[in-house]
C-alpha positions in Angstrom: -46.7 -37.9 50.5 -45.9 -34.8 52.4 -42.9 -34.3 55.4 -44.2 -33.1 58.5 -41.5 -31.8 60.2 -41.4 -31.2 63.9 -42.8 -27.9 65.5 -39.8 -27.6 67.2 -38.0 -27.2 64.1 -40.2 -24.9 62.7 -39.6 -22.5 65.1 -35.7 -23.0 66.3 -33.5 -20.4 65.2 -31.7 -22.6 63.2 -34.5 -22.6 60.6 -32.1 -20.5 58.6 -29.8 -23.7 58.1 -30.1 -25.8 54.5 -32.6 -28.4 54.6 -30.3 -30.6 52.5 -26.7 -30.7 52.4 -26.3 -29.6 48.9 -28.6 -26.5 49.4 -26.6 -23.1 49.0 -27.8 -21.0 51.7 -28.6 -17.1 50.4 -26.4 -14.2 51.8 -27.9 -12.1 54.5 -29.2 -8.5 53.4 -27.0 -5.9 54.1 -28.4 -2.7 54.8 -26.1 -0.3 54.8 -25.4 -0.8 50.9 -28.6 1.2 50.8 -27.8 4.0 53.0 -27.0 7.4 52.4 -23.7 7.7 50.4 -21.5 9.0 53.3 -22.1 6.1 55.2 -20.3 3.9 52.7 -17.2 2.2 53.7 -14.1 4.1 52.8 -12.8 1.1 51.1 -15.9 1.3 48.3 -14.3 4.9 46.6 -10.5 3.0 46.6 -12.4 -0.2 44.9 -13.8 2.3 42.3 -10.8 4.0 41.9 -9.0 1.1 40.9 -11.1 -0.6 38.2 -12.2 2.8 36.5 -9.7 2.5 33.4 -7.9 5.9 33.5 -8.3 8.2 31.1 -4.9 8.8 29.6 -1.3 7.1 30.0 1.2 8.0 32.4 5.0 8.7 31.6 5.9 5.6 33.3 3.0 3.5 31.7 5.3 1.6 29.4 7.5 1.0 31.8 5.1 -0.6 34.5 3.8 -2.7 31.2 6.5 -3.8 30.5 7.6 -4.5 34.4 4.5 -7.1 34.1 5.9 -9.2 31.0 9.8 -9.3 32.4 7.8 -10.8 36.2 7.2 -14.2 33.8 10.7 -14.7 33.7 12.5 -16.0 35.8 15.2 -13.9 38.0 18.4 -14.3 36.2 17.0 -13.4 33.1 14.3 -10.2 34.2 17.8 -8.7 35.2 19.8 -9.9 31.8 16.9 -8.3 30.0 17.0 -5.2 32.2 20.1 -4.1 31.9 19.9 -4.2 27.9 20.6 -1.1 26.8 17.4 -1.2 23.9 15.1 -2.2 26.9 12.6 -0.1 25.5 12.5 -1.6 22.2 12.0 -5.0 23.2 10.1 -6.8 20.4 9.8 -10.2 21.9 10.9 -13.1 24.1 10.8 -16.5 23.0 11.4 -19.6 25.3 11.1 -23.1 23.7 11.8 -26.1 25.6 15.7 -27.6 26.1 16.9 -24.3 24.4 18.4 -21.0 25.7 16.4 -18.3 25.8 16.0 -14.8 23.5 15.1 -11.7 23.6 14.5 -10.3 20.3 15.4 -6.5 19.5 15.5 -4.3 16.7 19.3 -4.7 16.7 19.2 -8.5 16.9 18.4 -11.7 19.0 20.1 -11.6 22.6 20.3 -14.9 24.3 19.1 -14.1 28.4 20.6 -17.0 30.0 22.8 -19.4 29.1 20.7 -22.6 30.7 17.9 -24.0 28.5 14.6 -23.4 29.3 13.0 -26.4 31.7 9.3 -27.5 32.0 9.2 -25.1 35.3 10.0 -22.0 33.7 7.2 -22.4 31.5 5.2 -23.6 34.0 6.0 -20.4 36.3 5.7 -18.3 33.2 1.9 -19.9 32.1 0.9 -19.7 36.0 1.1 -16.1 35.9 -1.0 -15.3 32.5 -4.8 -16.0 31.3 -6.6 -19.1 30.0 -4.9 -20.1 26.7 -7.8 -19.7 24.2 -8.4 -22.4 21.0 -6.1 -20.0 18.9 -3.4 -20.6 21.5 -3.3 -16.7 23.0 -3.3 -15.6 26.2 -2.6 -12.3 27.7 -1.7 -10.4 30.8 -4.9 -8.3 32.2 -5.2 -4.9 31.2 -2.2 -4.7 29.0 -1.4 -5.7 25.4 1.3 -8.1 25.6 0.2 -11.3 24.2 1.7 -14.5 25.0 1.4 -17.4 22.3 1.9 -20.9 23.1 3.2 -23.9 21.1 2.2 -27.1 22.0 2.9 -30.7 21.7 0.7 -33.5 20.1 -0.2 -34.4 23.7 -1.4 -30.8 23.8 1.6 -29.9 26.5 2.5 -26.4 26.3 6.4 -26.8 25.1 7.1 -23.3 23.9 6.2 -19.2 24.5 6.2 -16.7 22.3 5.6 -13.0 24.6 5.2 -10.6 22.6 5.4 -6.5 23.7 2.1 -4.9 23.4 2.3 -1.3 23.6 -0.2 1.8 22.5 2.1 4.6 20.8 -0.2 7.7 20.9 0.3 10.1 17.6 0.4 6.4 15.4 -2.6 7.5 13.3 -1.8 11.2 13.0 -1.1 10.1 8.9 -4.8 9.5 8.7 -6.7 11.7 10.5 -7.9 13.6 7.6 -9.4 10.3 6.4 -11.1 8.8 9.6 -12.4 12.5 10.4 -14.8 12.3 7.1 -16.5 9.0 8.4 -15.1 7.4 5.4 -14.4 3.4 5.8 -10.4 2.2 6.0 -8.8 -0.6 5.1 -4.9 -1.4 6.5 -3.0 -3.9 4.7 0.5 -4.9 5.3 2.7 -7.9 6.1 2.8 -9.0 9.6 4.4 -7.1 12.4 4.7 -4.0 10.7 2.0 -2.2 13.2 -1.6 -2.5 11.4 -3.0 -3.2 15.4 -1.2 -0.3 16.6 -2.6 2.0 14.2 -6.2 0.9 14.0 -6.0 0.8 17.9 -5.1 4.7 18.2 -8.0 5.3 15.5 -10.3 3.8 17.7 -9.4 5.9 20.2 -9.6 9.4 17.9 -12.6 8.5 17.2 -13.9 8.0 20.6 -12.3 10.6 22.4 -11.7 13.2 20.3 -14.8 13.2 17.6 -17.2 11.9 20.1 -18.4 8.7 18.0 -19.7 5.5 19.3 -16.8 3.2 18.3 -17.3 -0.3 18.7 -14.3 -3.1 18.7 -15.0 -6.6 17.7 -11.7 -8.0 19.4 -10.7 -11.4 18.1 -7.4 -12.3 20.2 -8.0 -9.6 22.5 -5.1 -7.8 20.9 -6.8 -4.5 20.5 -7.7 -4.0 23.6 -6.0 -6.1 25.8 -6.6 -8.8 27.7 -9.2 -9.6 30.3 -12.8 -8.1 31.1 -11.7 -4.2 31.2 -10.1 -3.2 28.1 -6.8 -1.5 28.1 -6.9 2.3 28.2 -5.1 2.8 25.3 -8.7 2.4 23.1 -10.2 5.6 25.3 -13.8 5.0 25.5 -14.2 2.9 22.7 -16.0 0.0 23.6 -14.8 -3.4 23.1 -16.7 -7.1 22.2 -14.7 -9.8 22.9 -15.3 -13.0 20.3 -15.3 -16.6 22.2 -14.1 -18.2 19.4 -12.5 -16.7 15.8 -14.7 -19.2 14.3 -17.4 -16.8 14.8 -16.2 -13.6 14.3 -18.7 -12.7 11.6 -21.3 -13.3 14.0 -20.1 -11.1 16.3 -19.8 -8.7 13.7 -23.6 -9.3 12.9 -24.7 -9.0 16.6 -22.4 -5.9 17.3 -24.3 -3.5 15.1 -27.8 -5.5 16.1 -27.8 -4.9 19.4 -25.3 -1.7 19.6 -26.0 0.4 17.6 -22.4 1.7 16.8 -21.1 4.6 14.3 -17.7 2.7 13.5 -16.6 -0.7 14.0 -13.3 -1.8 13.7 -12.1 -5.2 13.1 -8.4 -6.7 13.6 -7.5 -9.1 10.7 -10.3 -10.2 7.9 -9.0 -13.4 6.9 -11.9 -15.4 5.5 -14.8 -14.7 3.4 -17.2 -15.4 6.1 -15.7 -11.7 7.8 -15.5 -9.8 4.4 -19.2 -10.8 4.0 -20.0 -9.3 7.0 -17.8 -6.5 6.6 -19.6 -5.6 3.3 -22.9 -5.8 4.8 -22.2 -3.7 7.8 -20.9 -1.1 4.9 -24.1 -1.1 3.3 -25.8 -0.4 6.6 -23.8 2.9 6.9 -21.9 2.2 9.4 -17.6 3.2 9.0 -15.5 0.5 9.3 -11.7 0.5 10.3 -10.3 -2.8 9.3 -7.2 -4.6 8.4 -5.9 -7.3 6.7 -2.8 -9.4 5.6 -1.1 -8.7 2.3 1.6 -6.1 0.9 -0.5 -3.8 -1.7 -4.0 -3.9 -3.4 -2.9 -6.5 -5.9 -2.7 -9.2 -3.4 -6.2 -8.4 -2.3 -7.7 -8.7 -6.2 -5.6 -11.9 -6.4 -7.2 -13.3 -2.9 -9.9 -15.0 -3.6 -11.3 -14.8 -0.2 -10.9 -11.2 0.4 -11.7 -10.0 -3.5 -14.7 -9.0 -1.9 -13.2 -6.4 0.1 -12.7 -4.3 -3.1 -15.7 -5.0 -5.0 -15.4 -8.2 -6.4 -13.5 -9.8 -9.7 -15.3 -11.0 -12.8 -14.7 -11.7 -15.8 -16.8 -9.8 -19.0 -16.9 -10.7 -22.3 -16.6 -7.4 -24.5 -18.4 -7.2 -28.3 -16.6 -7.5 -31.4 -16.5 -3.5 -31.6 -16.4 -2.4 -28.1 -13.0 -5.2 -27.5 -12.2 -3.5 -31.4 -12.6 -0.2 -29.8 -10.5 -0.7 -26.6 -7.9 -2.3 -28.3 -7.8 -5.6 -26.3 -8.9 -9.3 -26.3 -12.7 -10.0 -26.0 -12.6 -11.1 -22.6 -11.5 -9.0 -19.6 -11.4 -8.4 -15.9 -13.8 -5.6 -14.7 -15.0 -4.6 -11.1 -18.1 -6.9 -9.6 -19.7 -4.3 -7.4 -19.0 -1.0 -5.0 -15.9 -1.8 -2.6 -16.4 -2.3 0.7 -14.4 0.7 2.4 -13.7 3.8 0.3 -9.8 3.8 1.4 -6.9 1.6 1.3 -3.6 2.1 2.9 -0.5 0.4 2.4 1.5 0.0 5.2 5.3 0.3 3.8 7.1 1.1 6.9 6.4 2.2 10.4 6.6 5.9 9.6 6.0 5.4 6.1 2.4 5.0 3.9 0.8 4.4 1.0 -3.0 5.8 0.5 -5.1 5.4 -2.1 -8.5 8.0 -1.5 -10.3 6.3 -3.7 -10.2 2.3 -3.2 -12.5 2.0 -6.3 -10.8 3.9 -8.9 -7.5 2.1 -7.8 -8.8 -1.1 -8.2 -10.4 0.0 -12.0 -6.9 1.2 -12.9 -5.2 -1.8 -11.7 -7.5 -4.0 -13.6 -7.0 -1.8 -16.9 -3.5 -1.6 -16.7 -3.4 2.0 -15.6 -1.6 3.2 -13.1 -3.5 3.9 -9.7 -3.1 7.6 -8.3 -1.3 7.3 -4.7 -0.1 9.8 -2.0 3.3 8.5 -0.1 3.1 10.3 3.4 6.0 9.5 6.0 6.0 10.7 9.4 9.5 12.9 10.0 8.4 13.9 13.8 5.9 13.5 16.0 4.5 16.8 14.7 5.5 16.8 11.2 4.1 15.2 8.4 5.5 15.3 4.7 3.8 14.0 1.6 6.7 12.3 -0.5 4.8 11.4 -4.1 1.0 12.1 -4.9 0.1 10.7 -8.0 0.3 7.5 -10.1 2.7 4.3 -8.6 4.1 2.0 -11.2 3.8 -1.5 -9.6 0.4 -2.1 -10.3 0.3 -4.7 -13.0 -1.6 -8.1 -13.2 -0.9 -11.0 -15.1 -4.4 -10.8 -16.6 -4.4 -7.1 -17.6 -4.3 -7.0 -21.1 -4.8 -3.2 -21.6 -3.5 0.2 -21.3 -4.7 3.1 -21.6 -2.6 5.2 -23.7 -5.2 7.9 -24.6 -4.9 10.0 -21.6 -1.3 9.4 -21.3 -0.5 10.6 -25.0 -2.7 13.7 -24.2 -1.0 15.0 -21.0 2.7 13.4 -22.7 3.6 17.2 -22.9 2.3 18.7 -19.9 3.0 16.3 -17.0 4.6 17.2 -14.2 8.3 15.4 -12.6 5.9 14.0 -9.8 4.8 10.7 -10.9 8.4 10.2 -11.1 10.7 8.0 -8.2 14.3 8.5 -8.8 16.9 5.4 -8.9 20.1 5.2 -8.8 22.7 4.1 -11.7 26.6 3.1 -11.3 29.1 6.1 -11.1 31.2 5.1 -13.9 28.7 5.7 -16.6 28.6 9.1 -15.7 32.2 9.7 -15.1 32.9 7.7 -18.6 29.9 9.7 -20.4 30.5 13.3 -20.6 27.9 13.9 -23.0 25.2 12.0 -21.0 24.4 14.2 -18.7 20.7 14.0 -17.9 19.3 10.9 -16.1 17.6 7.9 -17.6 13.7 7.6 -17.6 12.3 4.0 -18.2 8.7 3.4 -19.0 7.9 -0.2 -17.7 4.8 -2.1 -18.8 3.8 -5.4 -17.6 6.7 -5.5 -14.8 6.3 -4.7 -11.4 8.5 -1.7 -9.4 9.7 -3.9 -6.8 11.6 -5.9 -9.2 12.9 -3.2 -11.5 14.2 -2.1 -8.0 15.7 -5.4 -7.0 17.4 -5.5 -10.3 19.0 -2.3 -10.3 20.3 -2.8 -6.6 21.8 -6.3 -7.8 23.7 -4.7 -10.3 25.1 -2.1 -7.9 24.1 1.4 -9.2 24.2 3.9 -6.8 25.1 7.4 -7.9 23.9 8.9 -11.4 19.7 9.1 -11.5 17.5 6.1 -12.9 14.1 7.2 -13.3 10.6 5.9 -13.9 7.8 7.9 -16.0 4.2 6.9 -17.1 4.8 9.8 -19.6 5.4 8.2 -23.2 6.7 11.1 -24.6 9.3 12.3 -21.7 10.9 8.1 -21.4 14.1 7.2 -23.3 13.5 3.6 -23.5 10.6 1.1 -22.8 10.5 -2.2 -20.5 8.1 -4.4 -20.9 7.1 -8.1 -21.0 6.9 -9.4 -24.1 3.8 -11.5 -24.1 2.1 -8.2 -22.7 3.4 -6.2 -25.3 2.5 -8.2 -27.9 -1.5 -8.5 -27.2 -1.3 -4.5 -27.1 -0.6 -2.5 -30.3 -1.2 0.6 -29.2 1.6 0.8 -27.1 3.8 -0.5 -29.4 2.6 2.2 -32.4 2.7 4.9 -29.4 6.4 4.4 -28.6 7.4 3.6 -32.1 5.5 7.1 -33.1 8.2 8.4 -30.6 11.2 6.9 -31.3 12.0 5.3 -28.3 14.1 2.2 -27.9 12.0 -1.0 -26.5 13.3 -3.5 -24.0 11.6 -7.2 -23.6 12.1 -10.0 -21.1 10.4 -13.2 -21.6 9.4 -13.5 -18.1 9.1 -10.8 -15.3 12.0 -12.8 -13.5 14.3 -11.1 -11.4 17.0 -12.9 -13.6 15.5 -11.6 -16.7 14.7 -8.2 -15.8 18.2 -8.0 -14.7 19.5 -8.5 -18.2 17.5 -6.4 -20.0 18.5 -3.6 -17.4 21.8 -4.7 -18.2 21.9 -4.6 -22.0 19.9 -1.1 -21.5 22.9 0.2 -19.7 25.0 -0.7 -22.2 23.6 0.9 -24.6 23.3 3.8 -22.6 27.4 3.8 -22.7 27.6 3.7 -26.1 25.3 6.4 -26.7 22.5 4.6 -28.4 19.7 5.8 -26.8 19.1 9.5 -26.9 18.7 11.4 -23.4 16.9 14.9 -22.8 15.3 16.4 -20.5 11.8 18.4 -21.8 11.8 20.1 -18.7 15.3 21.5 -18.9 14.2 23.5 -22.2 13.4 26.8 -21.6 10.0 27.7 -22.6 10.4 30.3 -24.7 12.1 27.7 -27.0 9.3 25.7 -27.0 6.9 28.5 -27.7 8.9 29.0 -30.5 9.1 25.8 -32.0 5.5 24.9 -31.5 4.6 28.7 -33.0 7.1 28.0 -36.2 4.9 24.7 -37.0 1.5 26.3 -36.7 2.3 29.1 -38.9 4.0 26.1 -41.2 1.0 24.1 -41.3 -1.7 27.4 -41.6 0.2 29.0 -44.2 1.7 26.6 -46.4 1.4 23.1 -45.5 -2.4 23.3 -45.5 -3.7 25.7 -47.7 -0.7 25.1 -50.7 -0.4 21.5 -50.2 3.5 21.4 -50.3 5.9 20.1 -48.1 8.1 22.6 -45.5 11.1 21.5 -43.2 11.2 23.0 -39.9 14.8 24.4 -38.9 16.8 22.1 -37.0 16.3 21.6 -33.4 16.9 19.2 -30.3 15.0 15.9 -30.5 12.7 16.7 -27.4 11.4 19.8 -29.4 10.9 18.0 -32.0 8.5 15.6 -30.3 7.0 18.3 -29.6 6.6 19.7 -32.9 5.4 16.4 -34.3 2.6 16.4 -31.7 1.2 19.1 -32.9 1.2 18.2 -36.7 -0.4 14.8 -35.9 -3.3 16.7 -33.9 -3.6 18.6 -37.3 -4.1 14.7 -39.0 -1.1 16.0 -40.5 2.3 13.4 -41.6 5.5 14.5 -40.5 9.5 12.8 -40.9 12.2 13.4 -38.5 15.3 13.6 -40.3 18.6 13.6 -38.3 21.0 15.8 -39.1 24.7 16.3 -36.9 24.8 15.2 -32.9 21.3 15.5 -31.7 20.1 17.8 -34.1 16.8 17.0 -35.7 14.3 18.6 -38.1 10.7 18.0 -39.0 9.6 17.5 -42.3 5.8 18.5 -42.6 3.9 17.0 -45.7 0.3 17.0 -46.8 -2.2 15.0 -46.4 -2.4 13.6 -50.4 1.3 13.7 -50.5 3.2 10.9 -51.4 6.9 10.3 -52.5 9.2 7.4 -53.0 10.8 8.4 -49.9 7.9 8.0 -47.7 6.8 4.6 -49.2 10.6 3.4 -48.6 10.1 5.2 -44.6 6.9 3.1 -44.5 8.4 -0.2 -45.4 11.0 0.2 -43.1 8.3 0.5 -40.1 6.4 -2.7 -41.3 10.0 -4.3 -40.6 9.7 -3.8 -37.5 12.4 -0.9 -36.7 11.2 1.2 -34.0 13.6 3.6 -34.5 13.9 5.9 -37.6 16.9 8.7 -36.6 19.2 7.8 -39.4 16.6 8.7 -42.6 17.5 7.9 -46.6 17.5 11.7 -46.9 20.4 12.5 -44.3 20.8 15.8 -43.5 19.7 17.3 -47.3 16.6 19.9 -47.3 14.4 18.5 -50.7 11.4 20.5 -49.7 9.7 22.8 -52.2 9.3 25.9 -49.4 12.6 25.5 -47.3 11.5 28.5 -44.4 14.3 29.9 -43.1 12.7 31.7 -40.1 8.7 32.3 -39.4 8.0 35.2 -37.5 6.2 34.5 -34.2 2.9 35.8 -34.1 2.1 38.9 -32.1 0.1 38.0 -28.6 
């Protein structure tokens, strides 16, 4: 049935008005929004003006930033904050319910008031931010200060955490040479030690000064800030908010659908939903700038839902001649697949980093036993950058590596540099009380991480005479290792007994226990039980020599007589040196001690065979890793005793 309204209705000029009350009436068409340009209102250029996000940061910037968190406090305590003389460095205010509040700086806490905190201060405070998402973040608009609520079972907001948001321009200038190359990045450190700030100004490198289409899939809206127009500290990066961290992998997913981005980079991978869609945007092409929680690449391998990050873990069962070959037990860790980003960075300090180029080769290492190569970069200016270490690191050990690879290191024992080396400190008195120990200590530790080696020397105080760590066999004066490690690996064990060098175990890798080997080390160190040198204090022509006096042994008489020669007597590092040699000839030598540190090398034939050696032999069956003190002494009962060879002309 149809409502035939009345013609006078029809045709009032009130037809305009809603039929029903609920109707919404549509806006009157204006014009002069379609007019010529210089008839817009002035008002229109101002409006533009003013949500345009500008293009680069003012000096005062921070300060107007940070003006916007100190207005949620109340009065009293925006000036008690003021006037602190680290204002600056603010970290972070925290205001719980019925207690006082603080300001947290670098210096310490710093209590703002001396009233507790009451339900309206936290009500002014809340008033003044954004809608409190399910992970219980807000923010301020346009800045990057985010304000964390804790809540009650009722789900009453009872507590604030505001944290200082701020975008530090030059923060990536460490890793520009690695984002430049489009390779992929991953950040990993503990919290609060600036993986957001970094990643943040990468985002904006790329954007603005390599002209890429960077895309940001902001979970808590920390990257960019808070509200619909991202902060200006990202550049023209463009941003995707995610509703719900939930989803994040989605977002991911639809980002590089419907985007069609260059880089993408991703604030905290936490569950293996994200690294699965991290590794599938990687094999799309795409560069990804990511981080993630943890202290160095082992906590990643040992994560088992971020392992995938870094290729994947498995475990592969070897053959009876390949495991025979390798030296190890049948069944070892290897690699799954390709990594997901090519780099890694450890985050060890704000101005200092850890990079590993090659994610893939670190993670192989790690899993081997080996030691990954590293570069340590720290930041001394604003300008200035300085590469501390580049080479291998010596806390990369797993409880489930059961091998080392002691081929290479054998092969470069002679030739390797004082890089890979990070000195320590040892207590003053040992070298006041030691005259004759003058050169440092080099310790060779296998199945123990750095960090606690560390810890253990600073608990027993050292702090003047050097302590340092090698991954070179032949340059270490004493071994640390764990002894269920060292036992499933013989080659290390015949490698350092082939050198003579004394070898520390600790049941456990236990602070407590590390600790007292380094302890008992020392002591011996006092009593002059372990022999010190320094390869690289010998001059070279020495060297030369002594390497040139055992050729000319071995090529003239050792080999084509078949008779024994001993060497002239010489320190104990050339002497390693020496006996290097005559093994690569598959050649037997004897080191027989003589006064001091004096030592000379006995060369014998391959099809000789004394009473002396079988009683040298039995000794090493009995487990005695060292072998100074020989049956012979310091008598010469070789059949060709060479005085002197001449050196060869060049």
């Amino acid at each position: 049935m149809l409502l035939r309204l009345p013609f006078h209705l029809l045709h009032s000029h009130d037809h305009r008005r809603p039929l029903l009350p609920n109707t919404i009436a549509p806006k009157r068409f204006n014009s002069h929004i379609f007019s010529h340009p210089q008839s817009l209102p002035r008002t229109v250029p101002i409006l533009r003006a003013s949500l345009s996000p500008p293009s680069s940061f003012s000096e005062d910037e921070p300060d107007v930033e940070l003006g916007r968190l100190l207005a949620l406090l109340p009065e009293e305590m925006r000036r008690r904050v003021s006037e602190h003389p680290e204002l600056r460095l603010l970290i972070e205010v925290v205001m719980d319910l019925g207690r006082k509040p603080l300001a947290r700086f670098p210096s310490g806490d710093f209590v703002i008031s001396e009233y507790p905190i009451t339900v309206q201060d936290i009500e002014h405070a809340t008033a003044q931010v954004g809608d409190f998402a399910v992970d219980n973040r807000a923010g301020i608009s346009r800045t990057l200060h985010r304000i964390s609520a804790i809540r009650n079972r009722k789900s009453a907001i009872i507590g604030l955490t505001c944290r200082v948001g701020r975008a530090i321009s030059g923060s990536a200038t460490l890793l520009q040479d690695l984002v430049q190359d489009g390779a992929s990045l991953l950040l990993i450190g503990p919290p609060g030690v600036g993986k957001t700030t970094i990643i943040r100004e990468i985002a904006r490198m790329l954007a603005n000064d390599y002209k890429k289409r960077v895309m940001i899939v902001d979970t808590s809206n920390e990257i960019g800030g808070d509200g619909d127009i991202p902060h200006a500290g990202i550049g023209s990066a463009r941003r995707m908010q995610v509703p719900n961290s939930d989803i994040q992998h989605k977002v991911l997913i639809e980002a590089v659908e419907n985007h069609m981005p260059q880089v993408i980079v991703i604030d905290e991978i936490g569950t293996k939903l994200e690294a699965m869609a991290a590794s599938t945007i990687a094999q799309r092409g795409i560069q990804l700038v990511a981080t993630a929680h943890g202290i160095t690449i082992e906590n990643l391998i040992m994560n088992p839902s971020l392992e995938m990050l870094v290729g994947g873990i498995q475990s592969v069962t070897l053959g009876d001649e390949e495991a025979s070959r390798r030296g190890v037990q049948k069944t070892v860790l290897e690699r799954k697949g390709p990594s997901t980003f090519s780099c890694a960075v450890e985050i060890i300090s704000k101005t200092q980093l850890r990079i590993h180029r090659s994610l893939e080769a670190t993670v192989d290492a790690i899993l081997s036993g080996r030691f990954p190569n590293v570069e340590v970069r720290k930041m001394k200016s604003q300008e200035q950058e300085e590469i501390l270490q580049k080479g291998p690191v010596f806390d990369s050990t797993l409880e489930n590596a059961s091998e080392i690879m002691l081929d290479d290191a054998l092969e470069r024992a002679d030739v390797q540099t004082r890089q890979k080396e990070s000195p320590l400190m040892l207590p003053i008195n040992m070298v006041e009380d030691s005259s004759e120990h003058k050169l440092p200590l080099r310790l060779f530790c296998y199945g123990i991480l750095e960090a606690t080696v560390i810890q253990a020397i600073k608990q027993l105080k050292m702090n003047v005479a050097a302590l340092q760590l090698t991954d070179n066999i032949s340059e270490a004066n004493a071994l640390l290792s764990l002894q269920s490690k060292l036992k499933k690996n013989s080659r290390i064990q015949a490698a350092f007994k082939s050198h003579d060098i004394p070898i520390y175990v600790t049941k456990t890798s236990s602070l407590e226990h590390v600790t007292k080997a380094i302890r008992a080390l020392l002591s011996d160190y006092e009593d002059g039980l372990i022999v010190f040198g320094s390869i690289d204090k010998i001059k070279d022509s020495e060297k030369a020599d002594a390497l040139e006096e055992a050729r000319m042994a071995i090529e003239h008489v050792v080999i084509p007589k078949g008779e024994p020669v001993d060497l002239l007597p010489r320190s104990y590092q050339v002497v390693s040196l020496q006996l290097d040699l005559v093994r690569s000839y598959q050649l037997e030598a004897r080191r027989i001690s003589g006064e001091s540190d004096v030592y000379h090398l006995r060369i014998l034939p391959s099809h000789y065979e004394t009473d002396e050696k079988k009683t040298s032999e039995s000794s090493e069956f009995d487990g005695e890793f060292d072998d100074f003190a020989s049956s012979n002494g310091s008598t010469n009962g070789s059949v060709n005793n060479l005085d002197r060879l001449p050196l060869l002309p060049e």
